[in-house]
C-alpha positions as CSV (number, residue, x, y, z in Angstrom):
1,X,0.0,0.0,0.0
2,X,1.6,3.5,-0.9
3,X,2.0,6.0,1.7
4,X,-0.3,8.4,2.1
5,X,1.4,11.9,0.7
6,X,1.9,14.7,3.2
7,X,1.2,17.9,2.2
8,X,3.9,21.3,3.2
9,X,1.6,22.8,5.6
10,X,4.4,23.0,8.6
11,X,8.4,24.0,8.7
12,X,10.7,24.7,11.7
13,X,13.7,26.7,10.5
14,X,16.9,26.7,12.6
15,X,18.6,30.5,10.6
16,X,21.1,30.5,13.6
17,X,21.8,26.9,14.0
18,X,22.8,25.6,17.3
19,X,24.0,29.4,18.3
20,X,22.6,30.4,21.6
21,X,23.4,33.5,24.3
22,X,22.5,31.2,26.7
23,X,24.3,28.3,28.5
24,X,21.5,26.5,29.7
25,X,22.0,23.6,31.5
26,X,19.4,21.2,30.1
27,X,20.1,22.5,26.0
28,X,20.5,19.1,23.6
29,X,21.2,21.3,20.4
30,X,24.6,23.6,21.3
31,X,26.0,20.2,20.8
32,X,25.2,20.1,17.3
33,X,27.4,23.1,16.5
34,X,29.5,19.9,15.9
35,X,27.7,19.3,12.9
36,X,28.9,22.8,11.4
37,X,32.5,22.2,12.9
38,X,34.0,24.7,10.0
39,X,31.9,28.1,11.6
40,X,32.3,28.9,14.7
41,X,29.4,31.6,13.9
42,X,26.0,29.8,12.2
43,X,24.0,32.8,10.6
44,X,21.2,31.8,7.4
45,X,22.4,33.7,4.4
46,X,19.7,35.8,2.5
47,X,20.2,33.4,-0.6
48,X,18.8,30.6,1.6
49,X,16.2,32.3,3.5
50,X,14.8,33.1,-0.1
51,X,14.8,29.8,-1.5
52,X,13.6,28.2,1.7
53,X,10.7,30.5,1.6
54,X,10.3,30.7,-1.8
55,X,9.4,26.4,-1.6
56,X,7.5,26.9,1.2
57,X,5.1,29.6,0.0
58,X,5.1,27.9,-3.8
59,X,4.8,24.3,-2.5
60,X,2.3,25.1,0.5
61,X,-1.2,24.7,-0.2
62,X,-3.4,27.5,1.3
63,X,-2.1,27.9,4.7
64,X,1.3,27.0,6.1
65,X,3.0,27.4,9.4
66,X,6.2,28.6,9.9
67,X,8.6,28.3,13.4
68,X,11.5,30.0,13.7
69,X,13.4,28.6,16.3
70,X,17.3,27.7,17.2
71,X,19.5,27.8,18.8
72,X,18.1,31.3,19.8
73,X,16.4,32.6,16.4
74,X,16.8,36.5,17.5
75,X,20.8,36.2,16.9
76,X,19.8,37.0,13.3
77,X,18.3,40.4,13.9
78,X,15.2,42.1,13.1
79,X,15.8,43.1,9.8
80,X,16.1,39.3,8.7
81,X,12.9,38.7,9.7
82,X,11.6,41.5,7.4
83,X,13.2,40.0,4.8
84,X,11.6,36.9,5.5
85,X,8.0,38.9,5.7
86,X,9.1,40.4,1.9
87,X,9.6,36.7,0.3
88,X,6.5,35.6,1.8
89,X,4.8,38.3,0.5
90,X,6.8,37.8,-3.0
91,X,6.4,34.0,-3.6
92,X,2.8,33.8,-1.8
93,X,-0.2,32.8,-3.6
94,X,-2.7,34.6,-1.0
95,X,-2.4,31.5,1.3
96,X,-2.8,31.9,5.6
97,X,0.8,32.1,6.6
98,X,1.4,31.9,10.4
99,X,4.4,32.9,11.4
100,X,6.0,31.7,15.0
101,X,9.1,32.4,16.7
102,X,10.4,30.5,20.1
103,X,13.0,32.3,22.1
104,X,14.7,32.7,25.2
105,X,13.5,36.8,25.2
106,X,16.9,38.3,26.0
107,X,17.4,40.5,23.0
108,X,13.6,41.5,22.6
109,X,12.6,45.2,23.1
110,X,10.1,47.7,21.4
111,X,11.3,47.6,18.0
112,X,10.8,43.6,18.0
113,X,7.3,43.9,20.0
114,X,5.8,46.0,17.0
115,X,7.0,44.2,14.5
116,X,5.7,41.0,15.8
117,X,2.5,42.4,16.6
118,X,2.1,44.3,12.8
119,X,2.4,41.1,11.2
120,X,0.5,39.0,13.8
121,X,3.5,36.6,15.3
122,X,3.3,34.4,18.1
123,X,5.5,34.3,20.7
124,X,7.0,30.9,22.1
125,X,8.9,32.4,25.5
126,X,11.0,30.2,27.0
127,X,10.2,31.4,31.0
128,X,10.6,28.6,33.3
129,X,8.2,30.0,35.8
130,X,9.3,32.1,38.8
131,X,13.1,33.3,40.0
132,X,13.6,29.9,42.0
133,X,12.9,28.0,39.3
134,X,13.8,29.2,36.1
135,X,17.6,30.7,37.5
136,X,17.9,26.9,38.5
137,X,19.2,25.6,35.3
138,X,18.6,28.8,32.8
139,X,22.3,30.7,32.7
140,X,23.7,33.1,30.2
141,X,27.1,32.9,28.9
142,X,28.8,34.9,32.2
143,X,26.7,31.9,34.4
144,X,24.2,34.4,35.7
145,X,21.0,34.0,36.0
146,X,18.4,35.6,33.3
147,X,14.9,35.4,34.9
148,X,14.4,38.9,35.7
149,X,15.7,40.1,32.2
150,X,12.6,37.3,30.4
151,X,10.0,38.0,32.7
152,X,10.4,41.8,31.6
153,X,10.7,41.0,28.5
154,X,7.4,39.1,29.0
155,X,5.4,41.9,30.4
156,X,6.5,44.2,27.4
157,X,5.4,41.5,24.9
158,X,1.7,41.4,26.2
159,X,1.6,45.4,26.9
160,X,2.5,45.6,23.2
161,X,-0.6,43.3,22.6
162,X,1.9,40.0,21.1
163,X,-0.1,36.9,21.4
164,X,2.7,35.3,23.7
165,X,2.6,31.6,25.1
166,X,4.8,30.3,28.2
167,X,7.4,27.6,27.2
168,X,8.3,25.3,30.1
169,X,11.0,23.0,30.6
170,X,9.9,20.3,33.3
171,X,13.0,19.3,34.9
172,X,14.0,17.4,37.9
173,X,13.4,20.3,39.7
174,X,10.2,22.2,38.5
175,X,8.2,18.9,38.8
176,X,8.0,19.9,41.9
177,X,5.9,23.6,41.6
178,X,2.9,22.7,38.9
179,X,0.8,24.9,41.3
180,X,3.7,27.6,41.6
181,X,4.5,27.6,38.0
182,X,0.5,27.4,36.7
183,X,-0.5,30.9,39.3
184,X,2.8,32.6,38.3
185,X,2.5,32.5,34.7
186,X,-1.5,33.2,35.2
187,X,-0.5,36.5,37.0
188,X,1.6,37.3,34.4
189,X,-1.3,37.3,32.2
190,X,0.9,34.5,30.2
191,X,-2.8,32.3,30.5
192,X,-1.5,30.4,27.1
193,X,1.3,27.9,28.3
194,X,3.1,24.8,27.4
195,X,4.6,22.1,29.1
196,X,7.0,20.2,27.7
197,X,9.0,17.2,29.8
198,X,13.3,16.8,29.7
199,X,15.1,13.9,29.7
200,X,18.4,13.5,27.9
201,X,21.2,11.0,28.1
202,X,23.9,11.0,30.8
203,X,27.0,12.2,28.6
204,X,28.9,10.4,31.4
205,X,26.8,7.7,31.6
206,X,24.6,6.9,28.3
207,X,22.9,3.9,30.4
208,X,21.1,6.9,32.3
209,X,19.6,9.8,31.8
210,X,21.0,13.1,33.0
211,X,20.3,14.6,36.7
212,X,18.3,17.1,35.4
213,X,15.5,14.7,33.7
214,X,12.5,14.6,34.9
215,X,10.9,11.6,35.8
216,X,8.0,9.3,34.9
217,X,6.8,9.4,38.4
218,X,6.9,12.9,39.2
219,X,6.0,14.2,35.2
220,X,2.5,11.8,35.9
221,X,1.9,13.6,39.2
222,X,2.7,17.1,37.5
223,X,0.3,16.9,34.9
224,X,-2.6,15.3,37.6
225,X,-1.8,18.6,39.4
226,X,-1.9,20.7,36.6
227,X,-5.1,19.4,35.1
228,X,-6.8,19.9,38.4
229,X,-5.9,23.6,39.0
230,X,-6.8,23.9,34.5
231,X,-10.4,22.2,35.8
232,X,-10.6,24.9,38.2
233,X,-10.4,28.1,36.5
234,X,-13.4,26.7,34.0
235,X,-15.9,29.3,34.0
236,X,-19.5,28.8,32.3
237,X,-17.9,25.2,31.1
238,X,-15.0,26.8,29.2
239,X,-11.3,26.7,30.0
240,X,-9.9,30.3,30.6
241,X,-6.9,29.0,30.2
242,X,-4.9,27.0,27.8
243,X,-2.2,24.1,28.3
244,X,-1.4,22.8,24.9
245,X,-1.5,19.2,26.4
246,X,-4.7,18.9,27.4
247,X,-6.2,20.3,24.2
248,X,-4.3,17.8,22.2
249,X,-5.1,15.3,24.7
250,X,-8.9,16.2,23.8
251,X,-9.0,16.1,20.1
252,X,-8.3,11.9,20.7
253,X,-11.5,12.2,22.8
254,X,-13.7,13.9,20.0
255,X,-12.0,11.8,17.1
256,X,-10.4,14.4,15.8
257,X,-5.7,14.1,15.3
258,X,-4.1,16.1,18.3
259,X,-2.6,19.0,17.2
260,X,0.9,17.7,18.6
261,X,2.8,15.1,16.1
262,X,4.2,13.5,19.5
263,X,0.3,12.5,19.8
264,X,0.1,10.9,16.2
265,X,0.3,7.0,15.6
266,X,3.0,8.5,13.3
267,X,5.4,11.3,13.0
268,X,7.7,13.4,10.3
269,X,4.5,15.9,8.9
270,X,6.9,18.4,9.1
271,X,10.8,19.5,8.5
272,X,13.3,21.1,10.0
273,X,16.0,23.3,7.7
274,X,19.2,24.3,9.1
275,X,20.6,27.4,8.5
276,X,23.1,25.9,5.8
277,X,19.9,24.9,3.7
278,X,20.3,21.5,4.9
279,X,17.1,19.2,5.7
280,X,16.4,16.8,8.7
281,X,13.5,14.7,9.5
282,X,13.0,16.4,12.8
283,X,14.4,18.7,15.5
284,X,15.1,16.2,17.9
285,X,17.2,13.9,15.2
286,X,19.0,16.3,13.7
287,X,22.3,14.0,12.9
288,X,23.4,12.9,9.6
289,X,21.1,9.7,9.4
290,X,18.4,11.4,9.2
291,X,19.6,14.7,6.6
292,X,16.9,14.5,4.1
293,X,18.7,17.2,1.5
294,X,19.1,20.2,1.0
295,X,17.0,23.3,-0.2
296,X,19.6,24.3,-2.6
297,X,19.2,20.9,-4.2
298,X,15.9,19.3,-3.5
299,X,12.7,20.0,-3.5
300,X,11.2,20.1,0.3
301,X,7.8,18.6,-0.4
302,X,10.1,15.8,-2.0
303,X,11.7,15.5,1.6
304,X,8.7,15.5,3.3
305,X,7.7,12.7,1.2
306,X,10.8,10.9,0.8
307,X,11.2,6.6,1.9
308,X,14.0,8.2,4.4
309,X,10.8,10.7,5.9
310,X,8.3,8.0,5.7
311,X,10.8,5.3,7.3
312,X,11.3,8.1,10.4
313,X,7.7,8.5,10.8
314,X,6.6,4.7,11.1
315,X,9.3,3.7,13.2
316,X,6.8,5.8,16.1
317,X,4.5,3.2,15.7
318,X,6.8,0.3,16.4
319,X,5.9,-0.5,20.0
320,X,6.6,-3.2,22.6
321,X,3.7,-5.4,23.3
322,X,2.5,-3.5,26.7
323,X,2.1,-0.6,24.7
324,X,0.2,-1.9,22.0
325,X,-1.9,-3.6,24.3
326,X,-2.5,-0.5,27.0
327,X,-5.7,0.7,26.9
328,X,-5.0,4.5,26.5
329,X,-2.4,3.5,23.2
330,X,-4.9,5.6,20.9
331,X,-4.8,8.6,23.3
332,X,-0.6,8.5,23.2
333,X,1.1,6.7,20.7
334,X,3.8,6.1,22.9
335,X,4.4,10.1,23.2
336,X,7.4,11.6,21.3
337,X,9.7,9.2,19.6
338,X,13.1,11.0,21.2
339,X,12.0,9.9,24.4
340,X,12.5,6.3,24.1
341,X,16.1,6.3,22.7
342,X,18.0,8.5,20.6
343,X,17.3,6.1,17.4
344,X,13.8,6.1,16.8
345,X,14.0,2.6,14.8
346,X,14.4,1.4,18.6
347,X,11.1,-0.1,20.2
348,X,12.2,0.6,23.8
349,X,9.3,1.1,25.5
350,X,8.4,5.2,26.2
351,X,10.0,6.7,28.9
352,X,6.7,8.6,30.2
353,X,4.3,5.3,29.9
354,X,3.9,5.8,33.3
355,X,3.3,9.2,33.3
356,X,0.3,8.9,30.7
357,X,-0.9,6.0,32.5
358,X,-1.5,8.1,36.1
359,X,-2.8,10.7,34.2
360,X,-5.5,9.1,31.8
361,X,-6.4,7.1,34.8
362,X,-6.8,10.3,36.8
363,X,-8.6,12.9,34.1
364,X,-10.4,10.1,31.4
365,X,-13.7,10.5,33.5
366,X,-13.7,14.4,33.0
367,X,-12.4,14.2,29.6
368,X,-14.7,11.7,28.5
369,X,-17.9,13.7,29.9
370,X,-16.5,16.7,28.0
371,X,-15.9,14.9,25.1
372,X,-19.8,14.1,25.1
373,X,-20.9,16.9,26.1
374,X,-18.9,18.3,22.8
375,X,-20.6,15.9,20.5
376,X,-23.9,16.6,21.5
377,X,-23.8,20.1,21.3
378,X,-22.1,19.2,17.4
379,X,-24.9,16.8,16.8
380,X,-26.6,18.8,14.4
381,X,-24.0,20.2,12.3
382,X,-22.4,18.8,9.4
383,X,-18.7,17.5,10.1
384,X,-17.2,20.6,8.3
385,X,-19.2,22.5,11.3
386,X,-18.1,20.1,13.9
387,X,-14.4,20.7,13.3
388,X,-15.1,24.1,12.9
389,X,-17.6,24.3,16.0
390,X,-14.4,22.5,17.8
391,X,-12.0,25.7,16.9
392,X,-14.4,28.1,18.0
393,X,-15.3,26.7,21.1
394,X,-11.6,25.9,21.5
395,X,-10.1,28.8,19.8
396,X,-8.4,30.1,22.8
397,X,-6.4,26.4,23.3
398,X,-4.9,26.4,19.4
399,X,-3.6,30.2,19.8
């Protein structure tokens, strides 16, 4: 049976590489400055940035999404990102372009704010939560501390009117604050947030994973936590507001593919392009087994639908026989493919089973009473409404 073809509706592009001003302690990509080995600087050239978005806008259908991450992505300065606004606008064909960019929020100020809010950005902030916790592993290059720098940073973002979500690292140590971390980002007004769990490797010790990792144990008990105090702030049966793993976690409940590709029986719907040009299957994998091409050479909806891509994606769906067998399987799919083992042809089994396995025991009765209470108030519609009934009534979650 062919594989289904995937159409270019997402990219992540890397136009600083691995290049941080940050020295975090938790980081998996300033090791692959190693890839680059003949720069000690990584910076896109314009040439690339054009052809990159030159395929994307000509190979897109009509909308695409577009992450610009690194590395830190504001190394590259404003005036790239201008540029990248003018090819979009040059080699568009009047599709919805929605433009992201994650950073760490050092270099940000008013200039970036009104740029980002003129052509309707969204803002990924990396803000581990309060002082305590984010100065804990987050360190610029001097080894200082860069909370109070981000959470300013943060403020201006939203008094400039950016749409802005809260990126999390859950680590070792902020597993222990889901309360703390939930009301501090809530009196930020940073009510759009996202969770996302470490674990790498021991370099040490490859048989373990490093001291910072967060465990099943505690991640399971974190997200129980979290759901509660989400329940909580319901008002008139609506969330007000919006942890990007509980809405993904409810589109399994309504039949509908969670937003998140670490939620999909398979991955590799999107790419990630270096700032050489070159083409990996994924962030989290970008090594030389898994270089797709390059945009100087090959076509990226090629990539995307090359035997190399397709062998990445299925290899999330080989599973050991507990996982296949576990009653919430269709609700995770195993999670992300990194966190079994760094080759994703590996069928270890996932190292937060556990974790989904507290919490779907824990939040499946509210979910599933939600989930009917969804389809019921969809019965009537046609399915075209019903997805588009879900956005609206969940707009605030996909923001």
């Amino acid at each position: 049976m062919a594989a289904k073809h995937k159409p270019l509706s997402s990219v992540l592009i890397k136009p600083s590489g691995p290049d941080c001003n940050l020295n975090c302690t938790y980081c998996f990509y300033l090791e692959k400055s190693e890839l680059f080995a003949t720069q000690k600087v990584h910076r896109m050239s314009e040439k690339v940035l054009e052809e990159t978005i030159r395929q994307v806008m000509q190979q897109s259908g009509q909308s695409v999404s577009i992450a610009w991450q690194g590395g830190e992505p504001t190394l590259m300065g404003l005036d790239f990102y201008q540029k990248a606004i003018d090819f979009e606008m040059k080699y568009g064909h009047s599709q919805t372009v929605g433009n992201g960019l994650q950073t760490n929020g050092l270099l940000l100020n008013r200039d970036w704010a009104k740029f980002l809010k003129k052509y309707d950005w969204l803002v990924g902030l990396s803000l581990d939560g309060p002082k305590f916790i984010h100065d804990h592993f987050r360190f610029d290059q001097a080894g200082k501390g860069t909370h109070q720098r981000v959470e300013d940073n943060a403020k201006m973002l939203l008094d400039e009117g950016v749409a802005t979500n809260a990126m999390c690292c859950v680590t070792s140590h902020s597993v222990k604050y889901p309360e703390e971390l939930y009301n501090y980002y809530k009196s930020l007004g940073l009510t759009f947030m996202q969770f996302i769990p470490v674990v790498e490797t021991d370099k040490n010790d490859p048989s373990k994973a490093a001291d910072f990792s967060v465990s099943a144990q505690d991640y399971g008990h974190f997200l129980n936590k979290l759901f509660d105090l989400w329940l909580a702030d319901f008002k008139d049966g609506q969330p007000t507001t919006s942890i990007r793993h509980f809405e993904s976690v409810f589109y399994s409940y309504v039949g509908l593919e969670a937003p998140e590709c670490t939620m999909h029986k398979e991955c590799g719907p999107y790419v990630v392009i270096e700032h050489n040009g070159n083409v990996y299957s994924c962030d989290f994998f970008v090594e030389p087994k898994w270089k797709l091409g390059n945009v100087q050479h090959d076509k990226l909806i090629n990539m995307l639908n090359s035997k190399k891509q397709t062998v990445f994606g299925q290899a999330k769906a080989v599973l050991p026989r507990e996982c296949r067998q576990c009653t919430w399987l269709t609700k995770c799919y195993g999670g992300c493919t990194k966190d079994r083992i760094k080759d994703p042809e590996d069928n270890r089994k996932p190292r937060f089973c556990t974790s989904y396995k507290l919490f779907f025991k824990h939040a499946d009765p509210v979910l599933s009473d939600m989930a009917v209470q969804w389809q019921q108030n969809q019965h009537d519609m046609s399915q075209a409404q019903q997805n588009n009934g879900y956005y609206n009534a969940f707009n605030d979650f996909m923001k």
